[in-house]
C-alpha positions in Angstrom: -44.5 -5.6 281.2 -40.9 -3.8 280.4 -38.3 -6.3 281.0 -35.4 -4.1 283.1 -31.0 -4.4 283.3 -28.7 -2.8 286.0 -25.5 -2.3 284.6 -23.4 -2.0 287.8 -24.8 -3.3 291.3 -23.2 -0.6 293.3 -24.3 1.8 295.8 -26.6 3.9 293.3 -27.4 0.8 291.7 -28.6 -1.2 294.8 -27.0 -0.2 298.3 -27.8 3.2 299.2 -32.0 1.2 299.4 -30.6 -0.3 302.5 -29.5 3.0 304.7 -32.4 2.9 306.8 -32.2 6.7 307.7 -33.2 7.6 303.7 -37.1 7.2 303.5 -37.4 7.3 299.4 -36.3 5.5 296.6 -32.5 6.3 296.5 -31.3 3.3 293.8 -32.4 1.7 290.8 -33.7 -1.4 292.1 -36.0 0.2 294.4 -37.6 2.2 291.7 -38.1 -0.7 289.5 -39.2 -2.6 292.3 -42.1 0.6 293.0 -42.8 0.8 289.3 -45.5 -1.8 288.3 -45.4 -2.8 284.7 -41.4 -3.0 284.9 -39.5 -6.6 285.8 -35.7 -6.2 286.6 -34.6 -9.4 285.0 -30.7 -8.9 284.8 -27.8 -7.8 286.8 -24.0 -6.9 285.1 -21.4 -6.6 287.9 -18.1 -7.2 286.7 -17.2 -8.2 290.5 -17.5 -11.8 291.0 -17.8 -11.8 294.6 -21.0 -9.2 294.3 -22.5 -11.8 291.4 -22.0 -14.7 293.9 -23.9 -12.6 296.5 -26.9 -11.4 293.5 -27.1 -14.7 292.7 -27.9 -16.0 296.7 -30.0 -13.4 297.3 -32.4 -12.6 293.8 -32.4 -16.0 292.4 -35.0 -14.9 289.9 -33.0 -12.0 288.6 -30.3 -13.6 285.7 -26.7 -12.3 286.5 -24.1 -12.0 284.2 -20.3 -10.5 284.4 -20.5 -8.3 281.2 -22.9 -6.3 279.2 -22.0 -8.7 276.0 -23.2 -11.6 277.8 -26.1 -10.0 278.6 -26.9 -9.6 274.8 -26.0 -12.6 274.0 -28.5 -14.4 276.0 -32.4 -14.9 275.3 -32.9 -12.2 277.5 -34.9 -9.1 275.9 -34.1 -6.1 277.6 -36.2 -2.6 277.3 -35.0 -0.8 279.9 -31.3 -0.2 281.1 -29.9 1.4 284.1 -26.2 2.2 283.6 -25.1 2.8 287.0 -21.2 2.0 286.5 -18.3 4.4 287.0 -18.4 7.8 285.1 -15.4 6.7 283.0 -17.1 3.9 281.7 -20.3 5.5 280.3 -19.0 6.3 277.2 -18.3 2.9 275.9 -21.6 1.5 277.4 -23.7 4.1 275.6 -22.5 4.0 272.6 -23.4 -0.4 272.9 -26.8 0.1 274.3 -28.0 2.6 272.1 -26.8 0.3 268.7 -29.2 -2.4 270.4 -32.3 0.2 270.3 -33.6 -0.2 273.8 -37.0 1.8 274.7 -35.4 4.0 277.4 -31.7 4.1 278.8 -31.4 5.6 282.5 -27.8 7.0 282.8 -26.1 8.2 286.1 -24.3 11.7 286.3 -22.5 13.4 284.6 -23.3 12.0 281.4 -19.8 11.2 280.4 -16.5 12.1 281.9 -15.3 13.9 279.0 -17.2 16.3 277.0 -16.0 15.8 273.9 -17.4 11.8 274.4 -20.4 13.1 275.4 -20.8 15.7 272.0 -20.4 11.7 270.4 -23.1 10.4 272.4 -25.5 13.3 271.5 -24.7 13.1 267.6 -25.4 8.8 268.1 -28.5 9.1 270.3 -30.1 11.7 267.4 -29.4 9.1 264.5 -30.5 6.1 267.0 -33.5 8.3 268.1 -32.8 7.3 271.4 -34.5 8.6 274.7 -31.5 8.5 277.3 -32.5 9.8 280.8 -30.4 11.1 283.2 -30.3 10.6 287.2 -31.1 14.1 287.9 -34.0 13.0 290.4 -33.3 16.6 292.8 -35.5 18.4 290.1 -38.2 16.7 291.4 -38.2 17.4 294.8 -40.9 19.4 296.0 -39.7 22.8 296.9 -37.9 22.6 293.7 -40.7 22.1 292.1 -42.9 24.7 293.9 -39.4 27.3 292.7 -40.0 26.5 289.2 -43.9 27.3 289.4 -43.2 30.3 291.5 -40.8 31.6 288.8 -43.3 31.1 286.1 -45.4 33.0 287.6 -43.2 35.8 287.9 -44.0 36.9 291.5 -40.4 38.0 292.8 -40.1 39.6 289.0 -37.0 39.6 287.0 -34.1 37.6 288.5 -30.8 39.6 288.9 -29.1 37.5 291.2 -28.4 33.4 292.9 -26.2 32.2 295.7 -26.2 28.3 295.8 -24.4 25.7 297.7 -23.1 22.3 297.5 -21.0 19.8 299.0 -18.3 18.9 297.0 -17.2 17.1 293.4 -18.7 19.5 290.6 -19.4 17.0 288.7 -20.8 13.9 290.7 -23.0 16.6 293.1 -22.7 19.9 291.3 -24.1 18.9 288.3 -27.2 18.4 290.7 -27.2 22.2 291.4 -26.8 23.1 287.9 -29.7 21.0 286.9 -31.7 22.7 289.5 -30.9 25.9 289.0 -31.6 25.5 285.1 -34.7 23.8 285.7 -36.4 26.8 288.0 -35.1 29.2 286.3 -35.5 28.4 283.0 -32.7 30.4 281.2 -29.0 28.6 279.9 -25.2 30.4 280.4 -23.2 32.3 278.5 -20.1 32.0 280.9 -18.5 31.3 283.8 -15.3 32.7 286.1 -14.0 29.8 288.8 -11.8 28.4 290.9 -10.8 25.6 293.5 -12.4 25.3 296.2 -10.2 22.7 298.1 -9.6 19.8 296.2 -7.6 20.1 293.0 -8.1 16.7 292.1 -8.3 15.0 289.0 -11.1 13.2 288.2 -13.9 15.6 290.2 -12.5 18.8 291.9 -14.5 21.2 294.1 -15.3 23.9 292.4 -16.9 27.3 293.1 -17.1 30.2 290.6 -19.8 32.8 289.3 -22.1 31.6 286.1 -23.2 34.5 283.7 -27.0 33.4 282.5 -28.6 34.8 280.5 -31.1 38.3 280.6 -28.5 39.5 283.1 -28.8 37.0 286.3 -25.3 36.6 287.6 -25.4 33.3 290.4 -22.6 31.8 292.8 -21.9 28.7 292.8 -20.2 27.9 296.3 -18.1 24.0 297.4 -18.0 23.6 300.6 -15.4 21.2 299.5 -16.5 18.7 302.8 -18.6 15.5 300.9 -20.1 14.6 304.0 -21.0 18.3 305.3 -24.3 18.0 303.4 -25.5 21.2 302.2 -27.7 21.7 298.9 -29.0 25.1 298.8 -30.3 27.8 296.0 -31.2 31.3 297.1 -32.9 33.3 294.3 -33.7 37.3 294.3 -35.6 39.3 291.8 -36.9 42.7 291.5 -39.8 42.1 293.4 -38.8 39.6 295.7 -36.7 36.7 297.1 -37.2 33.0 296.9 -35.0 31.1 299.2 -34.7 26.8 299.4 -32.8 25.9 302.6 -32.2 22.7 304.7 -30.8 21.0 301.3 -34.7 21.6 299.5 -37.0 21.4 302.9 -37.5 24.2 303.0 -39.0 27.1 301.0 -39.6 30.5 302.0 -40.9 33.4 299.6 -40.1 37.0 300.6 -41.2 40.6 298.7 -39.8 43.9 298.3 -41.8 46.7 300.7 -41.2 50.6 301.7 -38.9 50.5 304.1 -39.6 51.4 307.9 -36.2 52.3 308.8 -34.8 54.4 305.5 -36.5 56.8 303.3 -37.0 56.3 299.6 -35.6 52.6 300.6 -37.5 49.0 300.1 -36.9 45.8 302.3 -37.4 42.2 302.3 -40.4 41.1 303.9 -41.0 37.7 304.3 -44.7 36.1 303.5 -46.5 34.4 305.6 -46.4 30.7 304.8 -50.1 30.1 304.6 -50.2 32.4 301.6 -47.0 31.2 300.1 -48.8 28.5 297.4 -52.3 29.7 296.9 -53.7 28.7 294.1 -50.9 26.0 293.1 -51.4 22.1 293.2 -50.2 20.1 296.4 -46.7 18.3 295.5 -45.8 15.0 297.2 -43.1 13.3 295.0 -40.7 10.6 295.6 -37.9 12.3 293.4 -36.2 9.2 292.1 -39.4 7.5 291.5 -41.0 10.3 289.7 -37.7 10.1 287.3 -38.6 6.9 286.4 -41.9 7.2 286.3 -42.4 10.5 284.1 -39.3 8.5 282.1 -41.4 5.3 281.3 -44.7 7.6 280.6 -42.4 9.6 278.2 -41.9 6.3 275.7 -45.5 5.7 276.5 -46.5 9.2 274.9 -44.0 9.7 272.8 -43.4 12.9 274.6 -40.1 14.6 275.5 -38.5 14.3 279.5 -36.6 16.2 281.8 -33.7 15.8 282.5 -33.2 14.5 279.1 -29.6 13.7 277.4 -29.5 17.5 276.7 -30.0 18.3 280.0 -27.0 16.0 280.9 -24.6 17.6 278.1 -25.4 21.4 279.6 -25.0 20.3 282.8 -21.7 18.8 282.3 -20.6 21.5 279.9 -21.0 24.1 282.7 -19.3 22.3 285.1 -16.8 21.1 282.7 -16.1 24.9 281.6 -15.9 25.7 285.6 -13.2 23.4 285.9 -11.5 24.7 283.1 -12.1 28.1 283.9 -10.1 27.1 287.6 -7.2 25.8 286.0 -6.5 28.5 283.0 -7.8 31.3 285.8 -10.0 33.6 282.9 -13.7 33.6 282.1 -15.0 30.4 279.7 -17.4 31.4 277.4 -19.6 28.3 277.6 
């Protein structure tokens, strides 16, 4: 039995479990409460009102006000959840990795700067450390089904991608860039942005074009509205189109045919949605429990994971170099 700590009882940490409207696990303490051979024994929450409240209501689960208390106590901890503010990620990592737990699940982005998060790539290398990152939308089923589809090459060599999120390029388009890395398959060279609304600070909304590799070019649009919830990728290659609609629902394939209206000309055609997996597996997956569960079955195996720390450096490089590439108004080579 892996004994398990949440570092922050927030909303990804605990409260978005108790919107009744989202049917799978959607915090931390849900999937440790769906995965079997894992016990949540602790809880750090630096508010004392929220560890008045833990306390009342999980009065087998010890609660403590800072991760140093945590280690001081008896309490032997192989799996943490760091679910705290982006700013503070740097500092806990670099603590939890010197006390060589099994696996360390980090929220996005990885850090909130890059150059922090270059430190935290060199330490979890010398700590051998398997840091996993809350990138759950990569297993979502149409995403999945993209990634197989593109494997197989049946719309051919991708030229282009339009994709679209809410807003904050960091917090939610970091999301989209993991997807689109994932199905695709291929890393940037560079990018060309700007704002989209909100120039702000800490997590701006960005839009901009990413140059990937072998020639795709893909949009990356903000709607720059957090609450107008749209999460969309539209692929199209030589021999086809691949689209993922109603924020990963839906999935509809299309191919390239002779044209019935203009000579010498080919159109989009799309097929028929019976045909549109043959031959590939059925995919049911509770994204946030899957993460968790391919994570702890990674240390198990000693085998590598998606979306692994590297995947949560490119993913904040590229939207890092977007935002940079918004504010100096050139191309970032990334």
């Amino acid at each position: 039995m892996y004994k398990a700590a949440i570092i922050g009882f927030g909303n990804i940490g605990y409260f978005l479990s108790k919107d009744k409207k989202r049917k799978n696990v959607w915090s931390h303490f849900e999937a440790y409460k769906k995965i079997k051979n894992v016990q949540l024994v602790a809880i750090v929450e630096i508010n004392n009102k929220k560890r008045i409240q833990i306390k009342k209501k999980f009065s087998n689960i010890h609660v403590y006000k800072t991760f140093e208390e945590l280690i001081s106590s008896k309490n032997k901890i192989d799996i943490f959840s760091i679910c705290t503010p982006t700013k503070t990620h740097f500092e806990l990592l670099k603590k939890i990795i010197k006390v060589k737990p099994k696996i360390i699940f980090c929220e996005k982005p990885l850090c909130e700067k890059i150059l922090d998060a270059k430190k935290i790539l060199i330490l979890a290398k010398k700590f051998n450390s398997r840091i996993i990152i809350n990138h759950q939308r990569r297993f979502e089923d149409n995403f999945v089904k993209a990634r197989e589809i593109i494997k197989k090459n049946t719309i051919g060599d991708i030229s282009n991608i339009n994709s679209y999120y809410t807003d904050k390029i960091y917090n939610i388009g970091t999301h989209l860039i993991d997807c689109i890395r994932m199905i695709i398959g291929v890393e940037p060279l560079s990018t060309f942005a700007f704002y989209s609304s909100s120039k702000r600070k800490i997590d701006p909304s960005i839009s901009g074009i990413i140059n990937f590799k072998n020639k795709i070019l893909c949009s990356i649009q903000s709607l720059g509205k957090k609450y107008s919830y749209v999460f969309e990728i539209d692929i199209i290659g030589s021999k086809g189109r691949l689209s993922i609609t109603d924020n990963g629902k839906k999935i509809k394939l299309y191919k390239f045919v002779k044209s019935k209206n203009f000579t010498k000309y080919k159109e989009l055609k799309i097929i028929n949605s019976l045909k549109l997996f043959k031959g590939t597996k059925k995919i049911r997956f509770d994204p946030m429990k899957e993460l968790f569960k391919k994570g702890i079955e990674s240390f198990e195996k000693n085998k590598n994971i998606s979306p692994n720390i590297f995947d949560g450096y490119q993913n904040l490089l590229i939207a890092n170099s977007m935002v940079r590439s918004a504010k100096l108004k050139r191309f970032i080579k990334i």
